[in-house]
VOGU-3710 file (C-alpha; in Angstrom, 3 decimals, decimal comma):
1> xxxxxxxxxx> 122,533/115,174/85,425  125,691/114,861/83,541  127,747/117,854/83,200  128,193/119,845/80,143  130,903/119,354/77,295  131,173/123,030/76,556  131,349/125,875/79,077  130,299/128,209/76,266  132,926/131,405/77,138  134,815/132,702/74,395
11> xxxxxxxxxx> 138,635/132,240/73,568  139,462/136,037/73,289  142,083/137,215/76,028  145,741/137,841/74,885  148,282/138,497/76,780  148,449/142,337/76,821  144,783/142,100/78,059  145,692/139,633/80,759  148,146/142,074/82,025  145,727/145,124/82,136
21> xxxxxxxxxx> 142,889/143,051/83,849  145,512/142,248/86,391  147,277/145,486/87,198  144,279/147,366/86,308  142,167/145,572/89,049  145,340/146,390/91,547  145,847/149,854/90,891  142,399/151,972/91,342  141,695/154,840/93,446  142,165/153,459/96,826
31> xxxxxxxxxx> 145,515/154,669/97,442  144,352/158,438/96,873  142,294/158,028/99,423  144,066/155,939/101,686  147,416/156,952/101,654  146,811/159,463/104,872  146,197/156,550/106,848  149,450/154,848/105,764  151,527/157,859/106,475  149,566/158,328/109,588
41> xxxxxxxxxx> 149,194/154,555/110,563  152,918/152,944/109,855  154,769/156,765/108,709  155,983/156,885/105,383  159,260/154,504/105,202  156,934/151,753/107,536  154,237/151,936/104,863  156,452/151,029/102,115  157,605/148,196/104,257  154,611/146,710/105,104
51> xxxxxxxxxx> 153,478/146,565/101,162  157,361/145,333/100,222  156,566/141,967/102,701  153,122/142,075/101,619  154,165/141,933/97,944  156,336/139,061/98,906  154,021/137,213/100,448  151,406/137,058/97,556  154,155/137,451/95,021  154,439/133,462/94,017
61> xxxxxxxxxx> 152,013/130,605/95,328  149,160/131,802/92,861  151,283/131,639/89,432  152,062/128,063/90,219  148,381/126,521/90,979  147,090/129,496/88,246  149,164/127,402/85,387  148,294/123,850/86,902  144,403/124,359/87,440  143,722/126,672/84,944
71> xxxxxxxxxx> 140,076/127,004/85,272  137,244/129,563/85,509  136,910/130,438/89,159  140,699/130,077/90,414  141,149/129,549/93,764  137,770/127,621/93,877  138,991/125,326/91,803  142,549/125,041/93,784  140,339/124,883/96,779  138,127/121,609/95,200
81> xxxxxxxxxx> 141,098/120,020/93,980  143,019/119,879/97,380  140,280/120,203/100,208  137,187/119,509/98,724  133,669/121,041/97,814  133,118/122,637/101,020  136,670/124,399/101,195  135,444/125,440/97,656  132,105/126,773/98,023  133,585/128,476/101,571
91> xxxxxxxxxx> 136,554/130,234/99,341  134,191/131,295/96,530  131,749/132,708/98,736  134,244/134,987/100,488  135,775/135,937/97,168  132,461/136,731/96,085  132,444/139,031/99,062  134,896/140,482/98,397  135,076/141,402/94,813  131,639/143,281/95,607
101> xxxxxxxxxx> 132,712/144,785/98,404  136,011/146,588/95,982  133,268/147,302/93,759  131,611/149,484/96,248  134,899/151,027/97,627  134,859/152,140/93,481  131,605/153,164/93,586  131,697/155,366/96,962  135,064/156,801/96,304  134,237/158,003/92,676
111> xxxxxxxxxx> 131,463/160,209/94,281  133,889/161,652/96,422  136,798/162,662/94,055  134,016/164,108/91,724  132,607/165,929/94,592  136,415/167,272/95,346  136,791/168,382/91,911  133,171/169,639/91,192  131,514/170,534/95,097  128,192/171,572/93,811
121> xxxxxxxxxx> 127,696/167,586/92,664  127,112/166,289/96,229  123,319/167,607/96,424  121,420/167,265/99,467  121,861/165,340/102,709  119,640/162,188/102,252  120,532/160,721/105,115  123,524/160,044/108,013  125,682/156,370/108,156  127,836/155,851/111,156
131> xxxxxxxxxx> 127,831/159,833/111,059  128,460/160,018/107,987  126,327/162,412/105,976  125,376/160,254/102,286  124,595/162,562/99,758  122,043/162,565/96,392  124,920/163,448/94,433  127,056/161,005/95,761  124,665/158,458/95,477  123,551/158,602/91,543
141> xxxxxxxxxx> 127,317/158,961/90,605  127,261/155,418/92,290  124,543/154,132/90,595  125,142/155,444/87,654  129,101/153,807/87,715  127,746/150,425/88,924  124,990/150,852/85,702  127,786/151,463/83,256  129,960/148,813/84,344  126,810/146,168/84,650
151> xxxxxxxxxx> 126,020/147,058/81,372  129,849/146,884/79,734  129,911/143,589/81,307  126,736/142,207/80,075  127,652/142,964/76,392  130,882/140,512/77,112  134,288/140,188/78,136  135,996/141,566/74,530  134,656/144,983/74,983  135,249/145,122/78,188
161> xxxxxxxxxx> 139,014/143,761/78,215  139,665/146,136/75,123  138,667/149,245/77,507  141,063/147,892/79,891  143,870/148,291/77,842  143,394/151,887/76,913  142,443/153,128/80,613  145,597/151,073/82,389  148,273/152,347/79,792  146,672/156,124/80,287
171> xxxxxxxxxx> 147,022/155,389/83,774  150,937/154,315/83,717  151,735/157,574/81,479  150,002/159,555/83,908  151,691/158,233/87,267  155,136/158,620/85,433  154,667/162,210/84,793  154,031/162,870/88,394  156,965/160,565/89,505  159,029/162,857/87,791
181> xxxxxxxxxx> 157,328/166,307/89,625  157,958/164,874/92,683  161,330/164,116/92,123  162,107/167,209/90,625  160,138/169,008/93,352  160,413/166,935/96,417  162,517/166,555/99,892  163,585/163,990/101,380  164,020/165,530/104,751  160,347/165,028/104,482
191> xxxxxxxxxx> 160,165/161,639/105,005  160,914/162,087/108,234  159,952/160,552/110,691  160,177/157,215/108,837  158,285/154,890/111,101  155,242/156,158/113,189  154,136/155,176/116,672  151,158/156,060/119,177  151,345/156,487/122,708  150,704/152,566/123,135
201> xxxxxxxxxx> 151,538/151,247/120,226  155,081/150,643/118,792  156,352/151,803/115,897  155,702/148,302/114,083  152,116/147,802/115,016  151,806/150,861/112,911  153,439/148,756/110,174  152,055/145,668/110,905  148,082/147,419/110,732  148,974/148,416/107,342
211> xxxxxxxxxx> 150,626/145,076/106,215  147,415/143,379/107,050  145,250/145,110/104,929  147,964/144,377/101,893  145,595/141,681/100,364  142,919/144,169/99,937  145,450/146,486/97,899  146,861/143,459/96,044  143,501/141,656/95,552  142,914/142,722/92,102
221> xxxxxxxxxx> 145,669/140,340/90,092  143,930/137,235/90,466  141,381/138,646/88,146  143,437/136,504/85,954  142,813/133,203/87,391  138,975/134,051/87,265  139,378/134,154/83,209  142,075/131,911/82,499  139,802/129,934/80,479  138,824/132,875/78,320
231> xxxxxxxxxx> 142,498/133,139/76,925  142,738/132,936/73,009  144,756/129,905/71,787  147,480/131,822/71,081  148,004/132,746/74,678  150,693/129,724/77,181  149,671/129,159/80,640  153,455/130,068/81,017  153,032/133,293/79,726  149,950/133,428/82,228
241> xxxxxxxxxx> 151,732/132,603/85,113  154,791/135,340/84,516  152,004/138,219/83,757  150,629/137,263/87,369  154,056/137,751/88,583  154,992/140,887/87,387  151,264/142,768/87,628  151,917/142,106/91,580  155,731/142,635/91,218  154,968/146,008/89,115
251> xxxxxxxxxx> 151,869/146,746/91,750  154,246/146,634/94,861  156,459/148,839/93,523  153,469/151,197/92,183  152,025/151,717/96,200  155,903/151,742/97,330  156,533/154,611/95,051  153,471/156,537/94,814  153,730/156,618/99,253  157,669/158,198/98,775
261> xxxxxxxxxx> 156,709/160,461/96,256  153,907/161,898/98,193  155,422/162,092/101,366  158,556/163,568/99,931  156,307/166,974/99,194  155,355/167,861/102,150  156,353/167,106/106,326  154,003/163,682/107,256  151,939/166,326/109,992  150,578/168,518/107,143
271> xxxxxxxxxx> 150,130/165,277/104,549  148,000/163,377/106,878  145,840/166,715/107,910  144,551/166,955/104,066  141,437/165,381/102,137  142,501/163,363/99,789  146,615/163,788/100,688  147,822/162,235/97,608  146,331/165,007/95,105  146,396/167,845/97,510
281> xxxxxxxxxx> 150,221/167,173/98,530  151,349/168,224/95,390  148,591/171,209/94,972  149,613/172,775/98,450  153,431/172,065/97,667  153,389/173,666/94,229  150,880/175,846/94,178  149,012/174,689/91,603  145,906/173,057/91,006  147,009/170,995/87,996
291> xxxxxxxxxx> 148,882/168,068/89,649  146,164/167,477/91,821  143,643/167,511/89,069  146,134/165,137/87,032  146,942/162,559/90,297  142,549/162,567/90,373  142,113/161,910/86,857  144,421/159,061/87,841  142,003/157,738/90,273  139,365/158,151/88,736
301> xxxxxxxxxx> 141,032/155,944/85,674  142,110/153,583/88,165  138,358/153,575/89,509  136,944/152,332/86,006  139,516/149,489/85,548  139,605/147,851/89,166  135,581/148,305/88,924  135,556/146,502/85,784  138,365/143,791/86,926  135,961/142,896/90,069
311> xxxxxxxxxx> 132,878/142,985/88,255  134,372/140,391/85,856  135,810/138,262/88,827  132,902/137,679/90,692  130,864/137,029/87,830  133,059/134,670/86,873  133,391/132,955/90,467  129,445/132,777/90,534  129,618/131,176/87,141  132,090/128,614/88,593
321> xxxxxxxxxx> 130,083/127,627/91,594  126,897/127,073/89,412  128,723/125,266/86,354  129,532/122,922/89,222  125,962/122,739/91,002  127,579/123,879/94,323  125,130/126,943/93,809  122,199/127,603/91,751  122,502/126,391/88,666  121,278/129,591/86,801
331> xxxxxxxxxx> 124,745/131,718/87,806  125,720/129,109/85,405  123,947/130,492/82,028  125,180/131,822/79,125  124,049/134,842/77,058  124,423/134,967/73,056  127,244/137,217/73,786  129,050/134,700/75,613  129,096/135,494/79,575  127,324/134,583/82,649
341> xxxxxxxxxx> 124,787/137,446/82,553  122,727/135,945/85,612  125,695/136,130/87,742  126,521/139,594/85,936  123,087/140,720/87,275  123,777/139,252/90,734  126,833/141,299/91,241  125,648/144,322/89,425  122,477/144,479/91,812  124,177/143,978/95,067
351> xxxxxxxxxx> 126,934/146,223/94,489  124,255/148,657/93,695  122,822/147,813/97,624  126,431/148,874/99,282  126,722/152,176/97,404  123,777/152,912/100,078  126,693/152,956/102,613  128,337/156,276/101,745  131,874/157,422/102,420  131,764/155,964/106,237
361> xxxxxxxxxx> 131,224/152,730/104,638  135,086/153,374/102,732  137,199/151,769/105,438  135,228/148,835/106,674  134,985/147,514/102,777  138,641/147,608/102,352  138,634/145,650/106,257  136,389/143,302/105,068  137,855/142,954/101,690  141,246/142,032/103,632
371> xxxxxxxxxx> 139,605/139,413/105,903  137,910/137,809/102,608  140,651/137,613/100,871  143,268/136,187/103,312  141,891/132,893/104,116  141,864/132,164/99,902  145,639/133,014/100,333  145,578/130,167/103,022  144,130/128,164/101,291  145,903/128,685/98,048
381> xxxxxxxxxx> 149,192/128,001/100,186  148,245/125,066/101,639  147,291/123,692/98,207  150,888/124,137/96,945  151,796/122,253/99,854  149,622/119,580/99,872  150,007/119,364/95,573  153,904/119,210/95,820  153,344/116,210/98,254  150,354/114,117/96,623
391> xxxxxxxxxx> 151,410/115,342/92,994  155,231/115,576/93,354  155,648/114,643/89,176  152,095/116,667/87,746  153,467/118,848/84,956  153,630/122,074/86,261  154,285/125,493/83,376  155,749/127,431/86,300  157,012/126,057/90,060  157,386/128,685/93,097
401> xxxxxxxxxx> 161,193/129,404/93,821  161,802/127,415/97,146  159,227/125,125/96,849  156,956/123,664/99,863  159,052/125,635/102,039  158,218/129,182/100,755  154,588/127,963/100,759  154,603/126,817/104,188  155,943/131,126/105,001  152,919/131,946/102,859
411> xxxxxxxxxx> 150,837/129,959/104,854  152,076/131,041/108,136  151,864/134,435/107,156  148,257/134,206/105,690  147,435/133,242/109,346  149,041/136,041/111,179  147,156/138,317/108,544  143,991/136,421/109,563  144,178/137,099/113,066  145,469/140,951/112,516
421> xxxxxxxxxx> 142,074/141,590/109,847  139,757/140,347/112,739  141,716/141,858/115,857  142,743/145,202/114,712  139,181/146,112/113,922  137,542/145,065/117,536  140,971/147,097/118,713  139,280/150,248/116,833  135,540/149,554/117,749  136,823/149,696/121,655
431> xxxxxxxxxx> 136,789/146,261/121,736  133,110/145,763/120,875  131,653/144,024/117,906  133,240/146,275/115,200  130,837/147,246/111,922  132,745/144,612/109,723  132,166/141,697/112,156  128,145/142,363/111,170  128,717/142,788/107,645  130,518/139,275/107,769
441> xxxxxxxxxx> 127,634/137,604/109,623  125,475/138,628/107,155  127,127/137,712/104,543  128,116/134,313/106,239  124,272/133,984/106,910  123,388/134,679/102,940  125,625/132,010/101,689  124,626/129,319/104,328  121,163/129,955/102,752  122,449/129,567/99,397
451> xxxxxxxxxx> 124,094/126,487/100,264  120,730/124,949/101,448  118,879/125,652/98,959  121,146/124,402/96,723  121,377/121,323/98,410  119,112/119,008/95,784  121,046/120,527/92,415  124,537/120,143/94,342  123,837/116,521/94,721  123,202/115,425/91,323
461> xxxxxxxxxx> 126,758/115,642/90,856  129,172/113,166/92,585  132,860/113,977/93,421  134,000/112,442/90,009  131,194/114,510/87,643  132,584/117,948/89,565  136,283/116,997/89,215  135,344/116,208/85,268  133,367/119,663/85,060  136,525/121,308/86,274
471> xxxxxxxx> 138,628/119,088/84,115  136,685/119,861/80,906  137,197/123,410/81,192  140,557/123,095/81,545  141,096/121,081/78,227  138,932/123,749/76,199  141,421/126,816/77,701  144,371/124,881/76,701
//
């Protein structure tokens, strides 16, 4: 079967919504809810380390092979292109994974800051996960989220990217307002002590635990790879690459300063003994419930545009891997309104299967959001290596600062984060199969069934039909 001319997405996305897809999917709610464990984990000066060199490290390989292969699915595509189809469908599938899996952190953590705000919205006890009691309440604000977002998705990507806009820019207004609180308000003799360590642990494990789990936190900007060929005309690949850049650049330096301005309001041993430390730092340091309402109405505007970002992502990597016939064909699809709304489904059903979890299910999606996303850093790395090499003259709109050899750090680093996403968790589990481990194996079990059955379709193209698939959509973005 010969592949298709047309890919059949629209040519809508400017620039100003390419930025707020990126930095919206970045910035969410997770750092409300994490940020105890960062101050408790690495202290507060370590934490802002750990995100500085994780910053770095995912700072530049992506705007390079973003502006060469600019093609629906991103890293899949880099992945095909340098290590072939199963390197692709292996990086899609974990991407997959994990732009569900930040879709349920969204969807559990939205029932929690509404339940802070309003109690009486948790309802009964259904049922207990990992002791963890999951509430009704908790559970239809999931479902209900997951519904909206399914449903803003399926009507396409111009409605959704035009909310975007309007919740990300709220967002920034907001977190300047309370940047200027805590520096009016704030002490610095709080930020001691800087750098945190157990009984057997040094003082940069504690940074090094957090540093891994800076993919996760940073996942959300190559949103804009997974749409590159929904860009309007009017819209460079150069201008592409350099909104990558500075979402990341601009994200790094959100989580750096949102970690000192919340540990400048109170001493690190009260901060990490609160729910939610980020809000209620500034509510038991002032007095005053309004700052904490304000930093939750953050959140929960943060919730709506990472939610949206991932739901968009992985619809668009499942689109990807069926345009190609490396999955079922049907992810492939396109509604009158112009987006995959099989693969929409798909990710709109299973997400509504994790919100099942509850809030003990919080920490082991952003752990196996981190492991998920590394190894596409890997491989994304290696491809800039490997491209330089076999492709030394390819036009390229933007080349990484240093070249191969900043890569090759990338790389090594990508494999120390590896190691650190599947070690620190059997550390926590008492060195037993930790939760995430399981949640992997299932996953990893679900796409080797996937692959099978897709095994017929997948072979009516050969290497040169995918590559031209690939290649097509790239001429129709430019």
């Amino acid at each position: 079967m010969p592949p298709a001319t047309s890919t059949g997405l629209k040519h809508e996305l400017c620039a100003s919504e390419f930025f707020t897809l990126s930095f919206g999917a970045i910035i969410g709610v997770g750092w409300i809810v994490a940020l105890g464990n960062w101050v408790s984990t690495a202290g507060s000066i370590g934490a802002i380390v750990a995100f500085v060199f994780g910053g770095l490290m995912t700072l530049l390989c992506y705007a390079e092979l973003g502006a060469l292969f600019p093609f629906c699915g991103g890293e899949i595509a880099f992945a095909y292109e340098s290590f072939g189809i199963r390197t692709c469908f292996a990086v899609g599938w974990l991407l997959l994974l994990t732009y569900i899996a930040t879709a349920v952190f969204e969807a559990i953590s939205v029932g929690w800051i509404v339940a802070t705000l309003f109690p009486y919205t948790k309802g009964p006890v259904l049922y207990t996960v990992r002791n963890s009691a999951v509430h009704l309440g908790s559970v239809l604000l999931g479902f209900a989220g997951m519904a909206i977002v399914t449903l803003l998705n399926y009507k396409g990507i111009k409605p959704a990217a035009r909310l975007q806009d309007a919740l990300t820019y709220a967002k920034l207004a907001l977190v300047l307002a309370v940047g200027f609180v805590a520096l009016a308000y704030g002490r610095i003799e709080n930020l001691h002590p800087g750098f945190r360590s157990g009984t057997s642990r040094s003082a940069w494990a504690g940074v090094f635990a957090i540093f891994m789990t800076t993919p996760f936190w940073l996942s959300g900007f190559n949103t804009v790879c997974q749409v590159m060929e929904e860009k309007s005309r009017r819209t460079s690949l150069k201008t592409i690459s350099r909104i990558i850049l500075l979402s990341i650049a601009l994200a790094t330096l959100f989580y750096c300063s949102i970690i000192f301005f919340c540990a400048m309001m109170l001493p690190s041993e009260a901060l990490v003994k609160l729910d939610l430390p980020a809000a209620s730092a500034f509510k038991v340091a002032l007095h005053s419930s309004l700052p904490f309402r304000v930093i939750l109405a953050i959140g929960l505007i943060g919730n709506l545009t990472v939610w949206n970002s991932m739901f968009i992502a992985g619809s668009r990597i499942l689109f990807a891997l069926g345009r190609a016939h490396i999955v079922w064909r049907g992810f492939a699809d396109i509604s009158s309104t112009g987006i995959p709304d099989k693969a929409v489904l798909f990710v709109g059903v299973l997400g509504c299967a994790g919100v099942f979890l509850g809030r003990s299910g919080i920490l082991p999606m952003i752990n196996l959001a981190s492991i998920c996303t590394v190894l596409p850093y890997l491989v994304v790395s290696a491809a800039v290596v490997k491209m330089r090499r076999q492709r030394p003259d390819e036009p390229r709109p933007y080349r990484v600062p240093g070249g191969a050899v900043t890569a090759m750090l990338a790389v090594f680093a990508s494999m120390f984060i590896i190691f650190l996403s599947l070690y620190e968790p059997y550390l926590d589990a008492n060195r037993h199969p930790p939760f995430e481990w399981w949640l992997l194996a299932i996953w990893a079990a679900l796409g080797a069934s996937f692959w099978i059955v897709a095994e017929n379709k997948r072979n009516e193209l050969n290497e040169t039909e995918r590559r031209k698939v690939f290649r097509t959509a790239a001429l129709e973005s430019k």
